[in-house]
C-alpha positions as CSV (number, residue, x, y, z in Angstrom):
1,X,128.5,68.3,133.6
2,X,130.3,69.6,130.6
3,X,129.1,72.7,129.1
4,X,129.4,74.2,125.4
5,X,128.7,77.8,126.6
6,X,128.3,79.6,129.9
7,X,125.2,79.2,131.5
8,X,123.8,83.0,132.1
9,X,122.9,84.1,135.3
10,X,121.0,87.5,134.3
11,X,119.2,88.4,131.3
12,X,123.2,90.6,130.5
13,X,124.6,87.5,130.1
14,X,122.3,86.3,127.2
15,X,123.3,87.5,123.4
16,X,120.6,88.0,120.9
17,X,121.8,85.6,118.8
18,X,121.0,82.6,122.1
19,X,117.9,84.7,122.5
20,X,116.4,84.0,119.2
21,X,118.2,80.1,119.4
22,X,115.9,80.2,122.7
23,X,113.0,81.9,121.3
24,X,113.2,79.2,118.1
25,X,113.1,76.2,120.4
26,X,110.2,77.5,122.5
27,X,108.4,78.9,119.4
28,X,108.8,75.5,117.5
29,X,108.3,73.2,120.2
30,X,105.7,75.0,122.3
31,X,104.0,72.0,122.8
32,X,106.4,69.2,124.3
33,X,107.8,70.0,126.9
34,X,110.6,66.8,126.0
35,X,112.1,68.3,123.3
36,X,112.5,71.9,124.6
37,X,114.7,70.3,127.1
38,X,116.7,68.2,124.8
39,X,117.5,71.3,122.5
40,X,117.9,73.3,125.2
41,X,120.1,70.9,127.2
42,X,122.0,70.5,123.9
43,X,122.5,74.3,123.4
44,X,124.5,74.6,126.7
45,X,125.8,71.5,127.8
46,X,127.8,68.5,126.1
47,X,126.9,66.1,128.9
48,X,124.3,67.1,132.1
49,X,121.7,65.3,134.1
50,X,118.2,65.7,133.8
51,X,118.5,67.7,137.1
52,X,120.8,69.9,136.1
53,X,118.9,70.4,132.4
54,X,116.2,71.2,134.2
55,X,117.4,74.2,136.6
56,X,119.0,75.6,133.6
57,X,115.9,75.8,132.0
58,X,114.1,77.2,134.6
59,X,116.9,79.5,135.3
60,X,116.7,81.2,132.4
61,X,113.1,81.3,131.7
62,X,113.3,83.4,135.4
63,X,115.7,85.6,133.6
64,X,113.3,86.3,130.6
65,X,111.3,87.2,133.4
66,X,113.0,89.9,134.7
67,X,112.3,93.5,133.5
68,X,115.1,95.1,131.4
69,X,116.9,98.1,131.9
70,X,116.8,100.4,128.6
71,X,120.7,100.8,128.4
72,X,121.3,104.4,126.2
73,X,125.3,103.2,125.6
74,X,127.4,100.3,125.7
75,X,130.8,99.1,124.6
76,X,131.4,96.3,122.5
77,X,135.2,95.4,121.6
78,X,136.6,98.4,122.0
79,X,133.8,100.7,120.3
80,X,131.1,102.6,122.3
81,X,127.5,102.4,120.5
82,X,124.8,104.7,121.4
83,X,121.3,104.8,120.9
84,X,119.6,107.1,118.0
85,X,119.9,110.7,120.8
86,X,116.7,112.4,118.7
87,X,114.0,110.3,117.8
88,X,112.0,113.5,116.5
89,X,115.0,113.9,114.1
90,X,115.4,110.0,112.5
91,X,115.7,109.7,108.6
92,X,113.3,109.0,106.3
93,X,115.4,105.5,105.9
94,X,116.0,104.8,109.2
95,X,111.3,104.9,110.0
96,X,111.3,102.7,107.4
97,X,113.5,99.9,108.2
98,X,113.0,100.0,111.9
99,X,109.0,99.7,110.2
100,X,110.0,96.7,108.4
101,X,112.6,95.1,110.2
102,X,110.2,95.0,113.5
103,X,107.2,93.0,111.9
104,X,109.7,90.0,111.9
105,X,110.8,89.4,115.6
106,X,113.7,87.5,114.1
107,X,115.2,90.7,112.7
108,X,116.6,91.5,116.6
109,X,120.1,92.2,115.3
110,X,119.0,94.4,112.2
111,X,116.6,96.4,114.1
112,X,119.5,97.0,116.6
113,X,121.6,98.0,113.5
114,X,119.7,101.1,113.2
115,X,118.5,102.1,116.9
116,X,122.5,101.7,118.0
117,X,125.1,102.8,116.0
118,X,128.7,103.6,117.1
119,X,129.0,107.2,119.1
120,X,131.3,109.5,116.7
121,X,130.9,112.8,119.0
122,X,130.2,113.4,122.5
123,X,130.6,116.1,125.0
124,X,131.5,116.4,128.5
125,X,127.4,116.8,129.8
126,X,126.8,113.4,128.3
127,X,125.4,114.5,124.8
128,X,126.5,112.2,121.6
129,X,126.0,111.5,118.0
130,X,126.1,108.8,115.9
131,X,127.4,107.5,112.3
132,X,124.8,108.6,110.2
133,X,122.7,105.9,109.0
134,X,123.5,104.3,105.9
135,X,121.3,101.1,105.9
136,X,122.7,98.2,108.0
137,X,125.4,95.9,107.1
138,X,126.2,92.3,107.7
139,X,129.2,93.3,109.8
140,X,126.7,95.2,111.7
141,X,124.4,92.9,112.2
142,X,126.8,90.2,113.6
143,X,128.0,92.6,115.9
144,X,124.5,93.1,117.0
145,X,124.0,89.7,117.3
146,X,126.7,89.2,120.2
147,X,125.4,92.0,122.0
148,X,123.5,91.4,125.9
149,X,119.3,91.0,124.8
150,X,119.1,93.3,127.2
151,X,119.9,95.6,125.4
152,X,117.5,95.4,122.3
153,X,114.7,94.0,125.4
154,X,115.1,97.3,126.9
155,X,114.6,99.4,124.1
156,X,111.6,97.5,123.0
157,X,110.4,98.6,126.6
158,X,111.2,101.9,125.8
159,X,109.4,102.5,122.9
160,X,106.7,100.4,124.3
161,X,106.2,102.7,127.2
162,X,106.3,105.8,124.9
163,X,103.8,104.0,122.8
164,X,101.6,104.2,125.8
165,X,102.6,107.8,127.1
166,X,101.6,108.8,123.8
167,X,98.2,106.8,123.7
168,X,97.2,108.8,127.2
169,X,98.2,112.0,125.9
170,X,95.6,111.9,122.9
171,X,93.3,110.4,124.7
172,X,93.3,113.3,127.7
173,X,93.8,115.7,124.6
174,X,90.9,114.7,123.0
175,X,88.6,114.6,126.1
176,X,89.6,118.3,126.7
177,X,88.7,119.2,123.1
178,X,85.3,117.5,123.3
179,X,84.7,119.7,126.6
180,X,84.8,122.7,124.4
């Protein structure tokens, strides 16, 4: 066996930019089984056996199964990113990209642009800010693209759950309002 890149073992060791490679294959080839393989066999290896192709694959779709951990900070060569500390008090700029940068799901690494941006200020209980948002930038967004999936995964769970928290809220809101 003779791989081209390391073969992750957790859903931290996957980059967005091998997620959407991955999420490409699948997408495109959703329907034979044969050539997700071969693309994916030729993604990470140079030369493998069908055996080891196939526990590779497997392997990882596991991973994708796996829930992610929203993960507020990070580090990436050197520089500590953070994610946007105050929803309520987001730009007028920033709704509006995150709005049109998440109807394509291949705009991961743009999307991330904006919802982590390097941490300029912090304080000893663990507060931060960020660079102020000035649209996202191609150096950005390749920097975004070597980050762990987990990452962006885990902040789509996020604001999934919110979603949801919020959903109840109006819902048990309303049904006391009706009572009235």
């Amino acid at each position: 066996m003779k791989l081209r890149r390391t073969i992750p073992q957790i859903l931290n060791d996957i980059t967005v930019e091998d997620y959407l490679h991955i999420k490409n294959i699948m997408t495109t080839f959703k329907d034979d089984d044969a050539k997700i393989l071969k693309k994916m066999t030729d993604y990470y290896f140079e030369e493998s056996t069908i055996k080891e192709s196939s526990q590779m694959i497997a392997k990882t779709l596991d991973i994708f199964g796996t829930e992610p951990r929203f993960i507020q900070r990070f580090e990436y060569r050197g520089i500590e990113y953070g994610f946007i500390p105050n929803l309520e008090e987001i730009t007028t700029a920033e709704y509006i990209d995150i709005d049109d940068f998440q109807k394509n799901e291949n705009d991961v690494a743009e999307m991330m642009a904006i919802l982590y941006r390097p941490i300029t200020v912090k304080d000893k209980k663990g507060n931060y800010q960020i660079a102020p948002y000035k649209g996202t930038s191609d150096e950005q967004i390749a920097i975004m693209k070597k980050v762990s999936v987990e990452i962006y995964l885990g902040a789509m769970v996020f604001f999934w759950e919110l979603n949801n928290d919020l959903l109840v809220a109006v819902d048990i809101y309303t049904k006391k309002d009706k009572k009235k």
